[in-house]
N, C-alpha and C positions, 0 to 999 in steps of 0.2 A: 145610231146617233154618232154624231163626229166627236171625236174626243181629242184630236190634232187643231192647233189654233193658229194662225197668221194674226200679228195685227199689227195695223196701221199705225205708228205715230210716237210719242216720246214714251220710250220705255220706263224713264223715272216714274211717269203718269201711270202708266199701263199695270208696273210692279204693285205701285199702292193699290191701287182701285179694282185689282180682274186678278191678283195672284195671289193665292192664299196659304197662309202659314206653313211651312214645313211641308210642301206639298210638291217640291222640283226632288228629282235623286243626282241629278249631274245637272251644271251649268259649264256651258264653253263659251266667252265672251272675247271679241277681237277688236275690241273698242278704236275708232279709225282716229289717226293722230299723224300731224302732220312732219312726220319724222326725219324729212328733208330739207326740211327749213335750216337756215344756217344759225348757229348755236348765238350768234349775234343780235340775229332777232327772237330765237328765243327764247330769250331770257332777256330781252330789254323791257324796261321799266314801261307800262303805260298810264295812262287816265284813267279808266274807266266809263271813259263816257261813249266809247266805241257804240258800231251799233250791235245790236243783239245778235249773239252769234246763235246760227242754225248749220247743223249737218247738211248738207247736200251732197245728192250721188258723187261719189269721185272726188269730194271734195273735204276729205279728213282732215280738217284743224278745228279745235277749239280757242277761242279767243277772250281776254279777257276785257268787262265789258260790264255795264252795269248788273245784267243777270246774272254773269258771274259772281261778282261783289255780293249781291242779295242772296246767293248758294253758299256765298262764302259768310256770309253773319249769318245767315239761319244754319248753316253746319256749327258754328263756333258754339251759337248760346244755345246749340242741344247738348252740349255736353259730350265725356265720356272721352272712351281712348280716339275714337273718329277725330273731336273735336283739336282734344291737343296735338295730336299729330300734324294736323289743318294749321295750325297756328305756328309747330316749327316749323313749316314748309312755309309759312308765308315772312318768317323772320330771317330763314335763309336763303328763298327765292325775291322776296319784295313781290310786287304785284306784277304777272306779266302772263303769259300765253303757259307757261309749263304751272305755273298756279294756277289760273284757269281750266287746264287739261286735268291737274288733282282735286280741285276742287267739284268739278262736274261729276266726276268720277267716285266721289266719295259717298256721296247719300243712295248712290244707284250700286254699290258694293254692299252699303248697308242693307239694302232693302235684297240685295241676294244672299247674304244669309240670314234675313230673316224667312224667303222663302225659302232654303234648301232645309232638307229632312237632316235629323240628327246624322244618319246614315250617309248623307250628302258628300260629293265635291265640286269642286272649282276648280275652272282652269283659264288662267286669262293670258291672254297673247298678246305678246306685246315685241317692242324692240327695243337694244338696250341707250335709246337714246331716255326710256324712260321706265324703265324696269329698277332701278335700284329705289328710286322712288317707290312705285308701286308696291314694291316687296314691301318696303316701310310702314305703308299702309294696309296691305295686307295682314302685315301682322297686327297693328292695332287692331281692326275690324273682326279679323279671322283667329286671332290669340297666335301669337307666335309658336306656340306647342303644336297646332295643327299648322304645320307648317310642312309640306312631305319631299316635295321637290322644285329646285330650278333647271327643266327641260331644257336643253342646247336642240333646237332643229336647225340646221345646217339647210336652208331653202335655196342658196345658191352654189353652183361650184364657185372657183377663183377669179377673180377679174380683176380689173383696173380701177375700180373706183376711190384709187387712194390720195386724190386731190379731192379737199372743200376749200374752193376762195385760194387761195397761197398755202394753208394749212397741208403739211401730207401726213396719212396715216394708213394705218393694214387696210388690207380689203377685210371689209364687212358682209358677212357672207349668214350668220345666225340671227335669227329671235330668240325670245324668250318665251319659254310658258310657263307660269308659276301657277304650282301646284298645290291647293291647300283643301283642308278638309272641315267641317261641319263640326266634328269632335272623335273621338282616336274610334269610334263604331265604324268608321264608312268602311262601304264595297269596295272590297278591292279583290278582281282577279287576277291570275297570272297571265299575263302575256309574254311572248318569248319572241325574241328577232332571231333572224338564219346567223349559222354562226359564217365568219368572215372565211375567204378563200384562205387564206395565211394560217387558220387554225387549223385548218383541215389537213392543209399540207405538212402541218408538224405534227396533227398528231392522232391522225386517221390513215395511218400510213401502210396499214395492211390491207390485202385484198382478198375476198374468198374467190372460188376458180367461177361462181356468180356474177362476179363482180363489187358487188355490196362491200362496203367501206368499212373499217371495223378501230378501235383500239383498243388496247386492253389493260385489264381496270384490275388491281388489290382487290386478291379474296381472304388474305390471311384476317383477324381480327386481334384485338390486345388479349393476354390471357390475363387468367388468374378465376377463383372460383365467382368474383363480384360479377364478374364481364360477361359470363354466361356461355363463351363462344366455346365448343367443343375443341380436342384438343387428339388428332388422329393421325397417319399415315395416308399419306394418298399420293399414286403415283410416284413412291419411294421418297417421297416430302413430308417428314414431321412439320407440325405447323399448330396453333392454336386456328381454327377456320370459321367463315360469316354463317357458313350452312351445317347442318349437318349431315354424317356418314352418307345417307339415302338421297337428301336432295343435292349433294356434291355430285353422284355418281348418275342420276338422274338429267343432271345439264351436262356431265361430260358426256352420256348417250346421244345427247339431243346436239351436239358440236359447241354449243357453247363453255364449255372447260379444255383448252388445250395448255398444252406443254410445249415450248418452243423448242428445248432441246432436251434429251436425258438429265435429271438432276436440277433443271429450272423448277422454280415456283411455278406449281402452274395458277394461268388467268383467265379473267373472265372475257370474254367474248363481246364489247359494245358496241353496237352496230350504230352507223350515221343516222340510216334513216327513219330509228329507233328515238334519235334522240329529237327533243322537245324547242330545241336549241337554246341563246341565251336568254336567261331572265331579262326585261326589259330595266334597262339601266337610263340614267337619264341625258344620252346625248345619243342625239337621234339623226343619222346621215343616211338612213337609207330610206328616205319618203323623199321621192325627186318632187319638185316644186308644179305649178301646171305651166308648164312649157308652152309656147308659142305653135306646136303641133300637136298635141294631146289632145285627145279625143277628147276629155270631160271637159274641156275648153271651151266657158261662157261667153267672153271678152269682158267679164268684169276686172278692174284693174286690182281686186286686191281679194283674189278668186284662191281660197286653199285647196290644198289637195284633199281630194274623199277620203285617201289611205290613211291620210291624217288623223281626221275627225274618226276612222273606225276606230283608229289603237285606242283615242280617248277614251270612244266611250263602250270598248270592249272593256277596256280596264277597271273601270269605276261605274260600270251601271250593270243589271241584268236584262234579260226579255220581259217588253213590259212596264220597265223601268220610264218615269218620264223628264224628258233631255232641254232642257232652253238656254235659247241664245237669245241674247238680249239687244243685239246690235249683228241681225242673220244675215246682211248682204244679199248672197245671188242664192243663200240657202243651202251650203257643203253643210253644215249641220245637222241642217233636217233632213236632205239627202241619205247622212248615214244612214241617223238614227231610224227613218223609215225602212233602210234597208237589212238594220239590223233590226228588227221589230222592237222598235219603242217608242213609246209616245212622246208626240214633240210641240212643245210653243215657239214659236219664234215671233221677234217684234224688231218693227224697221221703222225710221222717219222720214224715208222717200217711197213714193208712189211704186221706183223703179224697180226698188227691191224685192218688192211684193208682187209685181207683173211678173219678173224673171224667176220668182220660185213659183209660181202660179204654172207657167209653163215649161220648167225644168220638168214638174212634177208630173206635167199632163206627158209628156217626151218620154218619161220612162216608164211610168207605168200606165199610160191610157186612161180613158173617160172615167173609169171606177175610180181612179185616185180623189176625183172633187165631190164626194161622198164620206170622206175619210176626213173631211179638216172642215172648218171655219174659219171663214175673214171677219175681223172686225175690226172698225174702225174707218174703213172706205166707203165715201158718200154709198148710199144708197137710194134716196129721194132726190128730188131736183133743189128742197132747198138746202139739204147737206153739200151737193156739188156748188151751187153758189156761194155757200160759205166757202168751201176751199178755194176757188176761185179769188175771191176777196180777201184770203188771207195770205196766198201763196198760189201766182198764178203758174208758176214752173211747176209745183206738184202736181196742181191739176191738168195741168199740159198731160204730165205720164200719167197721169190716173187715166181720163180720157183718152189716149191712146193704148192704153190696155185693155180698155173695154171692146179694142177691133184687133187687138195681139198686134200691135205693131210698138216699134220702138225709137225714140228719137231722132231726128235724124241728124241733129248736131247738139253737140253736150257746149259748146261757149254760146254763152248768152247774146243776143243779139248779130248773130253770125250766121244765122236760119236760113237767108235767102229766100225766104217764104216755106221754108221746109219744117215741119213741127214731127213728121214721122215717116217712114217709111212702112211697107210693106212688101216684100220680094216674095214671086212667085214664078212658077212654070209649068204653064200648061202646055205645053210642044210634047209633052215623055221626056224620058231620062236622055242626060246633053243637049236639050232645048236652050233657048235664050233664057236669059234672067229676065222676068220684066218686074214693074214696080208701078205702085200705088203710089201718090203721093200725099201727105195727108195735113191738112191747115187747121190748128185748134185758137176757139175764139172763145173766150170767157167773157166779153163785153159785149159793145156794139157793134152789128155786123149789118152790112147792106150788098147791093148785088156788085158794088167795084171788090169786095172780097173773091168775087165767085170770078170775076175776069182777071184777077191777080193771080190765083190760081191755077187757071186756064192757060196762062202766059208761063206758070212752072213747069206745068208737065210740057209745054213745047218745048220749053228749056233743057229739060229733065227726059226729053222723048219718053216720058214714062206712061203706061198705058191708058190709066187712071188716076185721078183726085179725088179725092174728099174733103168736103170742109166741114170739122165738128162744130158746134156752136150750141152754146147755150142758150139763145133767144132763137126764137120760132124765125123760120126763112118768110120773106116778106115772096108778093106773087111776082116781081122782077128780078131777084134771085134766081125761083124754081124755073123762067124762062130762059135768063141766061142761062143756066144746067143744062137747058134741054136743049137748047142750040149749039151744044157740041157735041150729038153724035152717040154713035155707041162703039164698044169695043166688040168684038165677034171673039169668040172662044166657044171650043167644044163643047160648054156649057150653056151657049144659050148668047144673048145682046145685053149686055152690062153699060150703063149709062158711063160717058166719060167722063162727065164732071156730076158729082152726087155730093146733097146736103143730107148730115144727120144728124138732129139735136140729139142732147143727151138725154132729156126724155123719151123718146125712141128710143137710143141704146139701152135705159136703164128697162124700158118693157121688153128690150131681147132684140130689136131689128138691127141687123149686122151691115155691113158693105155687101153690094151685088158684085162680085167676082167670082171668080173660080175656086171649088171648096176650100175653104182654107185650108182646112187639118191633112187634103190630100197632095198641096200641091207648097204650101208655105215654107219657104227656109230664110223668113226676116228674122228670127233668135236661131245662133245655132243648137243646134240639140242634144240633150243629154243625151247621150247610147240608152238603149232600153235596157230592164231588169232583165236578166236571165236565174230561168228558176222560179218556182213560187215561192211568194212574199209569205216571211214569216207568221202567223195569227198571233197578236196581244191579246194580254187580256187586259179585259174591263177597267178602266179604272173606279174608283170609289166616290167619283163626284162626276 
C-alpha cells in the first residue's frame, strides 16, 4: 500500500480535512512571496475589493483582497496568541499585500502544529523581506521557548544588485530559515559541516610520513583526589594524566602519544580524517544554490538545492520518520526525504507542480516509484475535469498536459500562439534532431477550424506532430481533417500528424501515437537517477 501522498490543491483545505493530529515529525515549508516587489507597493494601503487572489505557478504573491479580509476576521475572532499578534500586524502594517501575506499564513501555521508530533519541527523559508515578521508570528503560534534557530543560507555569491528604484543598499545575497520546535522533546541529530581550509592550515599542521594530517590535543587532566585523574611519570613528565599508567603506554605503542622533544608534555595524536568535523552552526554557506548548470536543474524558478533539504531533514527526523511540505513546488522535499527513507506528503495548488514531481520521481527512480505514493485531488472522472475546467482553465491546461508528460509551452497568458504544450523527442539515436509535438488544450467548444489552426502551428512550428486535447467528443469533420494530414514515419511505425484525444480517452490510459515516450522524451529535464539502493521504511501506523 502507498503510504507517500501528492495532493492537489489548497493546503489550508488539505491540512484540515486529510492530515491528522500529531501525525507529521518534520515540516519544511517555503511559502512563495513576492519578495521583489518594491517596498512602496508593498506596503501600500488597499480596498480590499481586489479580486481573489490564487497562487499560480511562478507567480508568488499574495494580495490583499476580500478573501484576505474574511482570513483576516475569521483569524481575529478565533482568538488566542495567533489572533493578537494578527491584529498588531494590522495596526502597524494597515491593510495591504505584506498583511495579506501574514494573514494567509497564519491559520495554515496553525494547522501545522497542530499536525506536527510533540517530537516535531519546523522549518520555514523565507527571505528577510519578511522574516522579522514571521519570527513574530512564530513565536505566538509556536511559543517562543521553542524557538531553536534563525538559519543564515547564503544562496548567492556577491553581485550587484544594490540599486531598488533610486534606493542603494548591500547586495542581498541570504534567506532565512526559522527554526522552531513542537516542544523542548524533538529530534534532533548531530550533523557536522567539513571544517574550513583556514582551520586546517592553523591547526592540523603536522604530517605523518603517510601523509595523514594530525594535531595535537591535552592529555594532562586537573588533579586533586575529586577529579579522579591519576597522578604518574611518563616519559620523564610528572603530570596529573586523562588515562591511566596501561592505557597511556598502550597509545604511546600504537603512535598515537608522542613527545615532540625531550622534556615536552607529551600529546595526543588527532587525526583530520578522524574527526567528525564542525557541529552544524546556524549560517550555512557551504550549499551552493542550483545553478544555471547543475545537473539537479529542473527550470523551476524557485527550485532549492537537495543538499539543502538533506541537512534539514537529517537533523530533525530519523528513517521512517514522516516529512511534509505544504507549498512542495518541483518537489526538492520529497526528493530528499525519499532518498533519505522517509515517508513524505506534499501538497501544491498548481497542476504544474504535481506533473513535475510525478516525473522528477519517475527520472530517478523508475516505474517502481508510482507504487510508492498517491495523488489526490486531480480530476479523475470527466465530470471532475470539467469542473476544473470551469473553475480554473490554466489549471486544467497543466493538468491535461500532464496526463501526455508534456509541459507548457508558454507560461504569459495569452502569448501561446496556439501553443498550450510541447513535447520534445528523438528518435535519430543519440545527436539526432530534436523534434516536437505540438500540443492544443480545449476545455470548451471545439469544431474542425481548431484542428486547421493547429495544422497551421506545426507548419509554423516545423514540428513533427500535433495534438489537440479536448474535453468534448471530436465531431466526424474534425477526425477528417486529422486524417488529411498524413502521417510521420519513425522507426516505430506511421504516427498520424494531426491527432485528437478527449480526456476521456486519456483518463481510460490512451496516450499520443509517437515514439516511446520514456525511451526517447527529453521535454522535462531530468533528475539524475538514484545511485544505490533505496533505503526500506518502515510501516507507518495509519
Amino acid at each position: 500500500m502507498a503510504e507517500n501522498f501528492l495532493y492537489y490543491g489548497d493546503n489550508l483545505d488539505i491540512l484540515r480535512r486529510h492530515i491528522k493530529d500529531e501525525s507529521i515529525d518534520l515540516v519544511y515549508l517555503d511559502p512563495p512571496f513576492n519578495s521583489s516587489q518594491d517596498y512602496n507597493v508593498l506596503f501600500a494601503e488597499k480596498s480590499g475589493t481586489g479580486s481573489t487572489a490564487q497562487i499560480k505557478a511562478f507567480g508568488d504573491t499574495w494580495k490583499w483582497d476580500t478573501v484576505a479580509s474574511q482570513t483576516y476576521t475569521d483569524v481575529v475572532e478565533a482568538g488566542g496568541k495567533a489572533s493578537e499578534a494578527l491584529q498588531a500586524f494590522h495596526k502597524l502594517l494597515g491593510t495591504n499585500d505584506m498583511l495579506a501575506y501574514l494573514t494567509m499564513m497564519t491559520p495554515r501555521l496553525v494547522e501545522l502544529r497542530r499536525v506536527l508530533k510533540p517530537t516535531g519541527s519546523i522549518y520555514l523559508h523565507c527571505d528577510p523581506t519578511a522574516s522579522h515578521y514571521l519570527k513574530m508570528l512564530m513565536d505566538a503560534i509556536f511559543d517562543v521557548r521553542n524557538f531553536r534557530n534563525e538559519i543564515i543560507w547564503k544562496r548567492t555569491s556577491a553581485h550587484s544588485d544594490t540599486v531598488q528604484g533610486n534606493v542603494l543598499h548591500m547586495g542581498r545575497v541570504h534567506d532565512v530559515i526559522l527554526f522552531y520546535t513542537k516542544t523542548n522533546r524533538a529530534t534532533r541529530n548531530s550533523v557536522y559541516q567539513p571544517y574550513s581550509q583556514g582551520y586546517i592550515d592553523d591547526f592540523y599542521r603536522y604530517k605523518d610520513p603517510d601523509g595523514r594530517l594530525y594535531r595535537l590535543g591535552d592529555i594532562t587532566g586537573p588533579g586533586g583526589a575529586a577529579k579522579g585523574n591519576p597522578q604518574y611519570e611518563f616519559l620523564g613528565v610528572t603530570r596529573f594524566w586523562r588515562y591511566s599508567r596501561e592505557r597511556m603506554q598502550e597509545l604511546y605503542e600504537q603512535g598515537r602519544i608522542i613527545q615532540t622533544k625531550p622534556g615536552a608534555v607529551p600529546a595526543y595524536k588527532r587525526y583530520l580524517d578522524e574527526m567528525p568535523g564542525v557541529p552544524l552552526q546556524d549560517e550555512w554557506d557551504d550549499i551552493l544554490p542550483v545553478g544555471a548548470q547543475a545537473k539537479e536543474r529542473l527550470g523551476y524558478p524557485t527550485q532549492k538545492p537537495l543538499a539543502l533539504l538533506e541537512r534539514i531533514i537529517q537533523a530533525s527526523s530519523t528513517p521512517g520518520d514522516l516529512v511534509l511540505d505544504p507549498f512542495c513546488g518541483c518537489g526538492t522535499t520529497i526528493a530528499a526525504a525519499q532518498k533519505l527513507g522517509r515517508h513524505w506528503i506534499g501538497i501544491d495548488i498548481t497542476t504544474i507542480a504535481i506533473n513535475l514531481i510525478k516525473t522528477r520521481l519517475l527520472d530517478v527512480y523508475g516505474a517502481d516509484i508510482i507504487k510508492t505514493y498517491t495523488v489526490r485531488g486531480e480530476p479523475t472522472t470527466l465530470s471532475e475535469a470539467q469542473a476544473l475546467a470551469d473553475q480554473d482553465k490554466y489549471q486544467f491546461q497543466w493538468w491535461a498536459l500532464g496526463l501526455v508528460g508534456a509541459r507548457g509551452g508558454e507560461e504569459k497568458k495569452g502569448a501561446d500562439q496556439g501553443i498550450d504544450g510541447r513535447l520534445y523527442f528523438h528518435d535519430e539515436g543519440t545527436g539526432g534532431k530534436t523534434k516536437q509535438v505540438i500540443f492544443s488544450v480545449k476545455g470548451g467548444h471545439t469544431n474542425v477550424k481548431d484542428i486547421r489552426d493547429l495544422g497551421h502551428v506545426i507548419t509554423r512550428e516545423q514540428a513533427e506532430l500535433g495534438v489537440l486535447i479536448t474535453l468534448q467528443d471530436s465531431t466526424q469533420p474534425m477526425r477528417t481533417e486529422a486524417a488529411g494530414a498524413g502521417f510521420y514515419q519513425s522507426a516505430w511505425g506511421k504516427h498520424p500528424r494531426l491527432q485528437i484525444l478527449t480526456i476521456a480517452e486519456l483518463l481510460d490510459g490512451k496516450r499520443v501515437d509517437m515514439p516511446p515516450l520514456r525511451q526517447v522524451n527529453v521535454t522535462f529535464k531530468q533528475a539524475p537517477k538514484a545511485k544505490g539502493e533505496q533505503p526500506e521504511m518502515p510501516t507507518l501506523p495509519f
